[in-house]
DOVEX-810844 format. One line per field, with one value per residue: residue number from 0; x, y, z of N, C-alpha, C in turn; residue in one letter. Coordinates in nm, 2 decimals, padded with zeros to 4 digits, m for minus. Layout:
BEGIN
num	(NUM, ...)
n_px	(X, ...)
n_py	(Y, ...)
n_pz	(Z, ...)
ca_px	(X, ...)
ca_py	(Y, ...)
ca_pz	(Z, ...)
c_px	(X, ...)
c_py	(Y, ...)
c_pz	(Z, ...)
residuo	(A, ...)
// end
This chain:
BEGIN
num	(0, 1, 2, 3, 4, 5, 6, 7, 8, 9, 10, 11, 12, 13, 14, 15, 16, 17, 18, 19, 20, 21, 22, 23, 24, 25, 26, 27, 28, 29, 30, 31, 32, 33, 34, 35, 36, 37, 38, 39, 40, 41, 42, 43, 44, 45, 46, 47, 48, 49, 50, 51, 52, 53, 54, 55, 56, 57, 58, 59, 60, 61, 62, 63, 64, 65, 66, 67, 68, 69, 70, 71, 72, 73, 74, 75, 76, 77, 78, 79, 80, 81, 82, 83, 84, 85, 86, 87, 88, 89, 90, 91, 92, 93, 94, 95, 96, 97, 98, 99, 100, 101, 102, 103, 104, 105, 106, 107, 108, 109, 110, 111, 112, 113, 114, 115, 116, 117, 118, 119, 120, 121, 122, 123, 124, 125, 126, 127, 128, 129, 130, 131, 132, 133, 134, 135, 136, 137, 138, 139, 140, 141, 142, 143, 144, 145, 146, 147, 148, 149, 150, 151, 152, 153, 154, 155, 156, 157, 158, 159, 160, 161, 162, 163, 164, 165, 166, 167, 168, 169, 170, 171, 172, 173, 174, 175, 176, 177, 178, 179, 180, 181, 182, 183, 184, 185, 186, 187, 188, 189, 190, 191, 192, 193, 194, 195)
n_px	(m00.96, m00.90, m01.09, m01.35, m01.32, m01.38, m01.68, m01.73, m01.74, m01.86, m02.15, m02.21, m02.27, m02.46, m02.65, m02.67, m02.79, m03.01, m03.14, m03.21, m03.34, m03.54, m03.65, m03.93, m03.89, m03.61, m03.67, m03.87, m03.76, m03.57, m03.71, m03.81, m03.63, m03.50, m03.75, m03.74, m03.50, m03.58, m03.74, m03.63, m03.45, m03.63, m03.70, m03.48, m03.24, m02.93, m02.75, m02.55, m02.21, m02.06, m01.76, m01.57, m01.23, m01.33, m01.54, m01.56, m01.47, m01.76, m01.89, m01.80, m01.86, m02.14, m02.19, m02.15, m02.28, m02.52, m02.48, m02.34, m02.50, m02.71, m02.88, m02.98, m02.93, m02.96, m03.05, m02.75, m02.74, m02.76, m02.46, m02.27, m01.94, m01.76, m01.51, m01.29, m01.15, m00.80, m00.67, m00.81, m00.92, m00.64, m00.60, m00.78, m00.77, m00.50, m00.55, m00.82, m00.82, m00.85, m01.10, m01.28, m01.28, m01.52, m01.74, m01.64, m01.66, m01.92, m02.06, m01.98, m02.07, m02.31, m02.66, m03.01, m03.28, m03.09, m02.93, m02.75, m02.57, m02.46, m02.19, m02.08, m01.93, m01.87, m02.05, m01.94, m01.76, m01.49, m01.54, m01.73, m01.96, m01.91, m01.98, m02.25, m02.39, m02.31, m02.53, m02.77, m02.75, m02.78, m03.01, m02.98, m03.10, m03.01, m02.90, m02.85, m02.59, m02.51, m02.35, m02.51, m02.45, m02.51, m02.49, m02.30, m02.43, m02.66, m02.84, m02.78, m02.84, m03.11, m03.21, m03.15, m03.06, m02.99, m02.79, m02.83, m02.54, m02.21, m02.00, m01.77, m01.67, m01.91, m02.10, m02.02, m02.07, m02.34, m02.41, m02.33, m02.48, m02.77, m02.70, m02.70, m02.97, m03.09, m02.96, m03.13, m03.36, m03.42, m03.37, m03.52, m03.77, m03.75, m03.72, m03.91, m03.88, m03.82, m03.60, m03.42)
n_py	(m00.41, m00.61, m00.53, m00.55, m00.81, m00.94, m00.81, m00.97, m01.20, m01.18, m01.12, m01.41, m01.59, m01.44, m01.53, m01.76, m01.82, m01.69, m01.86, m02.04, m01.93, m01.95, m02.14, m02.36, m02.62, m02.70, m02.51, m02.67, m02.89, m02.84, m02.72, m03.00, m03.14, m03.01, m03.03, m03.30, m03.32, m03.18, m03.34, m03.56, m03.52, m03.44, m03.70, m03.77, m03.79, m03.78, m03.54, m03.62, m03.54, m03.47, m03.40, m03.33, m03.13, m02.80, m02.85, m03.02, m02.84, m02.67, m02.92, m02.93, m02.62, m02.66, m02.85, m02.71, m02.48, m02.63, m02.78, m02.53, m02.29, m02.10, m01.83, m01.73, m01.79, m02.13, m02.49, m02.71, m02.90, m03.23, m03.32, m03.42, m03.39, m03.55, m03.52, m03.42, m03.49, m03.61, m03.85, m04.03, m04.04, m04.10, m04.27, m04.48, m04.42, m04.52, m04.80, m04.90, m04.74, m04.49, m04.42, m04.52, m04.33, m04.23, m04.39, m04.57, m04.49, m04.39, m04.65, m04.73, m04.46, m04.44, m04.42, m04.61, m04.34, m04.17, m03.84, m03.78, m03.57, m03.56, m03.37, m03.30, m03.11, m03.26, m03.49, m03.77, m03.86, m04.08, m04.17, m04.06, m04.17, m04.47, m04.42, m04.37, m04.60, m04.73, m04.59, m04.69, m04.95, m04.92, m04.81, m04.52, m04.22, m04.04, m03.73, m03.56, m03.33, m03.15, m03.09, m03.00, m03.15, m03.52, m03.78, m04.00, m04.04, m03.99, m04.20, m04.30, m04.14, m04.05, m03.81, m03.50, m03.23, m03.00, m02.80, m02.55, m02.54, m02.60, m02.50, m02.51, m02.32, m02.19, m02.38, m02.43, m02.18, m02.17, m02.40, m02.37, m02.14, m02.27, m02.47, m02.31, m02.15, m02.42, m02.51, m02.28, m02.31, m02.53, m02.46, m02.25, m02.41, m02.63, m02.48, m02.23, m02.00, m01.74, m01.54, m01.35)
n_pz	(m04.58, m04.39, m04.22, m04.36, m04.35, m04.10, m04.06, m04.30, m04.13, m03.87, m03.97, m04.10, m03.89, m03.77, m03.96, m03.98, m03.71, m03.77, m03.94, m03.81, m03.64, m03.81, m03.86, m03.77, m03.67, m03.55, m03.36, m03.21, m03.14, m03.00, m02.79, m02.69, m02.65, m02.43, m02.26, m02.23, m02.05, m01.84, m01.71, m01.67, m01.47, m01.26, m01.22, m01.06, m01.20, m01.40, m01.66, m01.87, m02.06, m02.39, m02.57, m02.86, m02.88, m02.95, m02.91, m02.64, m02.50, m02.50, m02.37, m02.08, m01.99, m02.03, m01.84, m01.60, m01.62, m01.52, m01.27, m01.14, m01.17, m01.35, m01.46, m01.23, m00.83, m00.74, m00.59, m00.71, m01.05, m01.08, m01.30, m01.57, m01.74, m01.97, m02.02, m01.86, m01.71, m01.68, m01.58, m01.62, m01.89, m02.00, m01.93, m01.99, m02.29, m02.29, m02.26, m02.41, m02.65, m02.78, m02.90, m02.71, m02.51, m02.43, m02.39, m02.23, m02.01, m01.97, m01.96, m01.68, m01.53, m01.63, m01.63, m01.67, m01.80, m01.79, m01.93, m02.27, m02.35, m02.69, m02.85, m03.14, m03.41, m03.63, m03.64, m03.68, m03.51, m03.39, m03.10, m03.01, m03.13, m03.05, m02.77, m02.81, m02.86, m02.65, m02.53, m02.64, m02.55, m02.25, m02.19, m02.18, m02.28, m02.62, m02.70, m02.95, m03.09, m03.39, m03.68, m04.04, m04.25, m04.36, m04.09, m03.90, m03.66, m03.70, m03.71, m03.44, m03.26, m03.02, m03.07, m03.27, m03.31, m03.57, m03.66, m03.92, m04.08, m04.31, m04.17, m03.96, m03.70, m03.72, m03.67, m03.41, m03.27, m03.27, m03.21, m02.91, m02.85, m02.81, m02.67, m02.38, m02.42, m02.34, m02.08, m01.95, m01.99, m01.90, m01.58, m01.53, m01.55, m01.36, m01.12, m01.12, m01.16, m01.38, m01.60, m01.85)
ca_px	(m00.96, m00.94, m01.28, m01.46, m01.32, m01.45, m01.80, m01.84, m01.73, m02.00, m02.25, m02.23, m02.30, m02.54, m02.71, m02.69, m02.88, m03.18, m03.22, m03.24, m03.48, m03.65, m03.71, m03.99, m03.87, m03.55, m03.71, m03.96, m03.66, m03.52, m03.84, m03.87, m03.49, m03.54, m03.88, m03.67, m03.44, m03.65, m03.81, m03.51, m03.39, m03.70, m03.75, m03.31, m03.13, m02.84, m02.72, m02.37, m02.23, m01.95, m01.73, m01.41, m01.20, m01.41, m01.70, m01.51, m01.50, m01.88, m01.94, m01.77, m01.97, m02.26, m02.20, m02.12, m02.41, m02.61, m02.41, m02.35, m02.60, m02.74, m02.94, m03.00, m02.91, m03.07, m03.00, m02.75, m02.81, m02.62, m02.39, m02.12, m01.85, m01.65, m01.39, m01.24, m01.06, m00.74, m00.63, m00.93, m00.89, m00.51, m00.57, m00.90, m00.74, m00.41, m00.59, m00.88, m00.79, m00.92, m01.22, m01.39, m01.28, m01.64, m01.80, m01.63, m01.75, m02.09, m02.05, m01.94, m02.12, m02.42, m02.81, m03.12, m03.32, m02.99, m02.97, m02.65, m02.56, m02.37, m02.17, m02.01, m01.96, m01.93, m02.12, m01.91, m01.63, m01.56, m01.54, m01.88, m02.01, m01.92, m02.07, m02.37, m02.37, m02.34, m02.65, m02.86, m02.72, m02.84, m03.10, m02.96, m03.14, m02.89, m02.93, m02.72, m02.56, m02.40, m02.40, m02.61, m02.45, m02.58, m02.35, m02.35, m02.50, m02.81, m02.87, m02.76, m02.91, m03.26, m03.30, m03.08, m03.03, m02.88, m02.69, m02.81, m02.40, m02.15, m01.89, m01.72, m01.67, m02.07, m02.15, m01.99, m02.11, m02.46, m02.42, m02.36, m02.62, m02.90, m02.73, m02.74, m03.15, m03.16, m02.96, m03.21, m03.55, m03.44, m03.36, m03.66, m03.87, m03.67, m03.69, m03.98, m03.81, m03.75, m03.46, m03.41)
ca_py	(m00.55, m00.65, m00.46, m00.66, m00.96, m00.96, m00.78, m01.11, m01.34, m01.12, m01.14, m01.54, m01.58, m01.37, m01.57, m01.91, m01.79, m01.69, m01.96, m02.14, m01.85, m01.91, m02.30, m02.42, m02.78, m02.67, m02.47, m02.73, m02.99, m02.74, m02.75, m03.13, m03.18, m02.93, m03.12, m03.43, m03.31, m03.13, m03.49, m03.63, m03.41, m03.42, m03.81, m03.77, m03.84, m03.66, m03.51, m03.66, m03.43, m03.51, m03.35, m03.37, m03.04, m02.69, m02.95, m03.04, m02.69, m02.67, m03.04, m02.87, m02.52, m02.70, m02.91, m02.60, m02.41, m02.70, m02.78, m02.44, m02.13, m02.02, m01.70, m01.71, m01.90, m02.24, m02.57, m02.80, m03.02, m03.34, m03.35, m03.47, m03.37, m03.67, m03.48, m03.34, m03.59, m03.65, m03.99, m04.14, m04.01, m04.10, m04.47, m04.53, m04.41, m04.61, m04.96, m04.94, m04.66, m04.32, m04.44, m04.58, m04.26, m04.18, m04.52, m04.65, m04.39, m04.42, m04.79, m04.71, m04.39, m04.39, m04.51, m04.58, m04.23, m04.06, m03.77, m03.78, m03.49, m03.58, m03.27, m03.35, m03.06, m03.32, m03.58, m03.89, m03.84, m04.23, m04.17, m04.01, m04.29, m04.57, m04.41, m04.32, m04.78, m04.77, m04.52, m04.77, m05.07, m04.87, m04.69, m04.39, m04.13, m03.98, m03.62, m03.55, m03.13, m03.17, m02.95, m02.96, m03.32, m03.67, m03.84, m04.19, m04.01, m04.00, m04.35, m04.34, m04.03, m04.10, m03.70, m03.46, m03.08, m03.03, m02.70, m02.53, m02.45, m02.70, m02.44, m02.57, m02.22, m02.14, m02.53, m02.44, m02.11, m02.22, m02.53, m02.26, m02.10, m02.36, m02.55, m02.21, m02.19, m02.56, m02.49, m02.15, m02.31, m02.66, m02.41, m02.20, m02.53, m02.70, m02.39, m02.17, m01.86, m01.65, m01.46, m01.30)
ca_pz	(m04.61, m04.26, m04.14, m04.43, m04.33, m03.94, m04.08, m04.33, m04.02, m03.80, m04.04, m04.18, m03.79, m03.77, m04.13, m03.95, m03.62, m03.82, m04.01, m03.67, m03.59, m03.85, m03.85, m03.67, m03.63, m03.51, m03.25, m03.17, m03.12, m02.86, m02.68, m02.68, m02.53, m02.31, m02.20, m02.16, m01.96, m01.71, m01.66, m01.61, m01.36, m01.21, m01.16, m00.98, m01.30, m01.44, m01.78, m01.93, m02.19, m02.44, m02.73, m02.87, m02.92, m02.92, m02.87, m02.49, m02.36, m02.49, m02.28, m02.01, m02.02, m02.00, m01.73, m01.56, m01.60, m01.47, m01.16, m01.05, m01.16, m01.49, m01.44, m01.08, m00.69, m00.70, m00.58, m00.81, m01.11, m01.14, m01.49, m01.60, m01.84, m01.98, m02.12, m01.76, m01.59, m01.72, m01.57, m01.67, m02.02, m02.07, m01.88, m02.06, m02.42, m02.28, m02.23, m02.44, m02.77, m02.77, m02.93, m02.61, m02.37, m02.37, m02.40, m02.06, m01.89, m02.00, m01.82, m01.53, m01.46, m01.74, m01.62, m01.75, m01.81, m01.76, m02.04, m02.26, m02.49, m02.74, m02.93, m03.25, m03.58, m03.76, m03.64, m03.71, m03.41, m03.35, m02.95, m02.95, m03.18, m02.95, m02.67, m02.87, m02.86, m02.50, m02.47, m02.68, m02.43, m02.09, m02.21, m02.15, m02.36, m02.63, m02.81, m03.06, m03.18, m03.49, m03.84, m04.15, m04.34, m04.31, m04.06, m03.85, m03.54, m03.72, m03.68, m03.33, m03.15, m03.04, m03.04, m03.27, m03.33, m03.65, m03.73, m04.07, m04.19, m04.28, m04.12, m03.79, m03.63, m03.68, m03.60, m03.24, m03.19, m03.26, m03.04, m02.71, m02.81, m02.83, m02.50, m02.32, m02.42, m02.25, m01.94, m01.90, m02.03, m01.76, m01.46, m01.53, m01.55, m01.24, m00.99, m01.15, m01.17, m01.50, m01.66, m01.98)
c_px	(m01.00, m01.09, m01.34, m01.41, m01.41, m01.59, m01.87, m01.84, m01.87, m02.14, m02.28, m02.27, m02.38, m02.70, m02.80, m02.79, m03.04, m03.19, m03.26, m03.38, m03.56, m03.73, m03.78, m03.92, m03.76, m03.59, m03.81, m03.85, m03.57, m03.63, m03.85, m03.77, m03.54, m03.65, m03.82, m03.62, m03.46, m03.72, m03.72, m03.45, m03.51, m03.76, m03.55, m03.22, m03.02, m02.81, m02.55, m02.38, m02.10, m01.88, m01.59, m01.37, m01.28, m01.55, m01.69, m01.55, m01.66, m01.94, m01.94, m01.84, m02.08, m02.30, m02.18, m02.20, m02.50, m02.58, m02.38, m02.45, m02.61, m02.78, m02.93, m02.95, m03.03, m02.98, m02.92, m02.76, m02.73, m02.61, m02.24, m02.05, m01.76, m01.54, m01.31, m01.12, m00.98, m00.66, m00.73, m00.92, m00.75, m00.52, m00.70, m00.81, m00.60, m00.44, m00.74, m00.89, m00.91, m01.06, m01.32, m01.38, m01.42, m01.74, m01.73, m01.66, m01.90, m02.14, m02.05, m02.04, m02.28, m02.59, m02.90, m03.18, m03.22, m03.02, m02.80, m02.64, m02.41, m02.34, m02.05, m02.02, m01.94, m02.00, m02.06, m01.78, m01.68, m01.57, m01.72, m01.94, m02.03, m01.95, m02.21, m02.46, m02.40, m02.52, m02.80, m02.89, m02.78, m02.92, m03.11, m03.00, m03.04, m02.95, m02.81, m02.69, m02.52, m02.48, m02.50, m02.60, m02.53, m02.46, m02.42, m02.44, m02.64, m02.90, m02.86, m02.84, m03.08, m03.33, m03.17, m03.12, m02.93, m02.90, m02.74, m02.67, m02.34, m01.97, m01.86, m01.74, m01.87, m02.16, m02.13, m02.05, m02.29, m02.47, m02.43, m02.47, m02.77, m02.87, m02.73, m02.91, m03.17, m03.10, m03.11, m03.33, m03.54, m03.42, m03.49, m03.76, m03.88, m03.78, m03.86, m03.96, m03.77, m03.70, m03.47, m03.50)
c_py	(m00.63, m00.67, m00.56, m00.79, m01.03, m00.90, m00.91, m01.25, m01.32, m01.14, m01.32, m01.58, m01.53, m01.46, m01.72, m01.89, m01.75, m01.76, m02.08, m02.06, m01.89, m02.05, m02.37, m02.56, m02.78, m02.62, m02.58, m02.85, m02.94, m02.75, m02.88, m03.17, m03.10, m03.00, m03.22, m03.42, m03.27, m03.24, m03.56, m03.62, m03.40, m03.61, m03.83, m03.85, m03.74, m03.66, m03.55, m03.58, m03.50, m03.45, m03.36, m03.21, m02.91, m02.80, m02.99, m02.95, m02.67, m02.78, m02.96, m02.75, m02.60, m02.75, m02.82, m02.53, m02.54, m02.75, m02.66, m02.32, m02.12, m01.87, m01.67, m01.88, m01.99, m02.34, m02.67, m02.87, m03.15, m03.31, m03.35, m03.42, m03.50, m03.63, m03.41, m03.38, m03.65, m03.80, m04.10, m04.12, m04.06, m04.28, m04.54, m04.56, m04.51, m04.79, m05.02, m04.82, m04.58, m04.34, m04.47, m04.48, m04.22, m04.28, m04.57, m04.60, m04.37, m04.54, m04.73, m04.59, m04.36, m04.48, m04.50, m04.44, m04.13, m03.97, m03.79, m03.74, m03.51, m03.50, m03.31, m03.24, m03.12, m03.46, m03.76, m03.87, m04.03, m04.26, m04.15, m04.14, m04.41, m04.56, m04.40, m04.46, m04.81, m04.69, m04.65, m04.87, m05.08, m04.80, m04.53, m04.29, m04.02, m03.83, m03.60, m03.36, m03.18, m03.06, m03.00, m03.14, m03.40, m03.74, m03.94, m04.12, m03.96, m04.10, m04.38, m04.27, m04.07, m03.93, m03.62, m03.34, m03.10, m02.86, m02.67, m02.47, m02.64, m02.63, m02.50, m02.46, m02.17, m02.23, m02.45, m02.31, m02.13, m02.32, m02.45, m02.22, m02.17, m02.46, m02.42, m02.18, m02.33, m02.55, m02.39, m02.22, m02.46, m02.60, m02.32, m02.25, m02.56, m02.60, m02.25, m02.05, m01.79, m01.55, m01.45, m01.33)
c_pz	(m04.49, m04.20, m04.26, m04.37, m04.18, m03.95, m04.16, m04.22, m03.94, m03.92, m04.12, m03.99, m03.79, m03.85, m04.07, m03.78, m03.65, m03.89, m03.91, m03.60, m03.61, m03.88, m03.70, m03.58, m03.57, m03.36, m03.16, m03.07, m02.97, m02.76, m02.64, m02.62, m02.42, m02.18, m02.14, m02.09, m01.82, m01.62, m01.59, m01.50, m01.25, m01.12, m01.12, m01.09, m01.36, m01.62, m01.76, m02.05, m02.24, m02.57, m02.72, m02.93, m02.84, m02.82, m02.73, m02.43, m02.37, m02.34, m02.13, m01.93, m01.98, m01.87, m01.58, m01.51, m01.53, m01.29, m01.08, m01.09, m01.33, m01.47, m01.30, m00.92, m00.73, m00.63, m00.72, m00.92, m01.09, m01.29, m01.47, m01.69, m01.89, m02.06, m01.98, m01.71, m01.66, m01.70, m01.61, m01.80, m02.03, m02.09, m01.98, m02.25, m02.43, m02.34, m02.36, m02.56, m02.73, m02.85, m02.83, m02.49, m02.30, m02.35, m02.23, m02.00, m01.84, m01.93, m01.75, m01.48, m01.53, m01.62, m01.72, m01.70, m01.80, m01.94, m02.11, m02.40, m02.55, m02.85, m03.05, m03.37, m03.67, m03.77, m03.66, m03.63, m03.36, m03.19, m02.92, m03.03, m03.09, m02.83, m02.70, m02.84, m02.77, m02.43, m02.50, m02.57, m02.32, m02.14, m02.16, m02.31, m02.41, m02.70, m02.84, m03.09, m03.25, m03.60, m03.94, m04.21, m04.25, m04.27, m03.95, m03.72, m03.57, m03.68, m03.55, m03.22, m03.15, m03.04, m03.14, m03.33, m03.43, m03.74, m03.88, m04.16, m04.16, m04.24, m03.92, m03.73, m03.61, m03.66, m03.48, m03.17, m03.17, m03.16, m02.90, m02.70, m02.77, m02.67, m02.38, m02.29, m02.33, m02.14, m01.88, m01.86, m01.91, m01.61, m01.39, m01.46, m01.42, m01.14, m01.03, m01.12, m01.32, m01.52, m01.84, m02.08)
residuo	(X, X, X, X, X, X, X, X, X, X, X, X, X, X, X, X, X, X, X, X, X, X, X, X, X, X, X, X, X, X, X, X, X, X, X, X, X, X, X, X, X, X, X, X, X, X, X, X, X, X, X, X, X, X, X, X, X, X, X, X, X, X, X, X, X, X, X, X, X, X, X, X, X, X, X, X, X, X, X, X, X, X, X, X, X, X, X, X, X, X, X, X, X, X, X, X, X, X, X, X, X, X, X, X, X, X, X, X, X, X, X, X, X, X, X, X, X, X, X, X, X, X, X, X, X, X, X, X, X, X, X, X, X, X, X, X, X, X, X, X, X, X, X, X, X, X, X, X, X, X, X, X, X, X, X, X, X, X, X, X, X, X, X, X, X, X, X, X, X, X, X, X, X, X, X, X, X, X, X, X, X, X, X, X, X, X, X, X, X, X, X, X, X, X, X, X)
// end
């Protein structure tokens, strides 16, 4: 009972990665962030990343690989995580409700051409939303992760990657996957070196 149950977890994983395989537009959308961001990075702008929950340690991760190493020694990226820094998160969510923890930050640290990935499985997180507001304001260029529904970050993202499941667990492992391809395919780009 067990062993089937971790063969259909492995396998509906498995289901949702090829349908990503197997969708042009999907893959094309990956290429065209990716594009953006190499630009970005390339005219001294930085990526801001943001999620709530699983979708944090992703923000996190990412900012991670971009700041210190993906495949191989390079120099740097700039990026941010806005989910890190707990006195800015308690005092922000204190003074101004946990709706704006990612929106004041985007003031204060956001520019124009900055990149600013915004990770949501379900696409209507009201933190990420009201930063999504602030991207419009600064023209800070937003991309959106989220799953399969029709949710308010449609309206808001000027770029979005959207998940074929409406399962959270295979929303998030898909999201690593696809921001792992854009750290690789921007370090690549950046430094002209390839890996895997």
């Amino acid at each position: 009972m067990m062993y089937n149950y971790i063969e259909k977890q492995i396998y509906n994983s498995i289901e949702v990665k090829k349908y990503i395989l197997e969708n042009k537009e999907i893959l094309n959308k990956i290429i065209e962030v990716s594009n953006l961001t190499v630009e970005a990075y390339r005219k001294g702008k930085k990526t801001i990343i943001a999620g709530n929950g699983g979708s944090a340690a992703d923000a996190q991760h990412m900012a991670g690989e971009f700041v210190s190493r993906f495949y191989f020694d390079r120099p740097g990226l700039a990026s941010l995580a806005l989910t890190t820094d707990t006195s800015i998160l308690t005092a922000i969510g204190n003074d101004y409700g946990y709706e704006r923890v990612f929106a004041r930050q985007l003031e204060a640290n956001g520019n124009k051409g900055d990149i600013f990935f915004a990770i949501s499985t379900s696409g209507n997180s009201k933190n990420i939303i009201e930063a999504l507001k602030v991207c419009k304001e600064k023209g800070i260029i937003s991309i959106g992760l989220t799953g399969s529904k029709e949710c308010k970050m449609d309206d808001l993202c000027e770029y979005m990657i959207k998940i074929p499941s409406i399962e959270t667990p295979r929303i998030q492992e898909s999201h690593l996957m696809i921001e792992h391809i854009i750290c690789a395919i921007v370090e690549k780009e950046i430094f002209k070196k390839e890996k895997g």
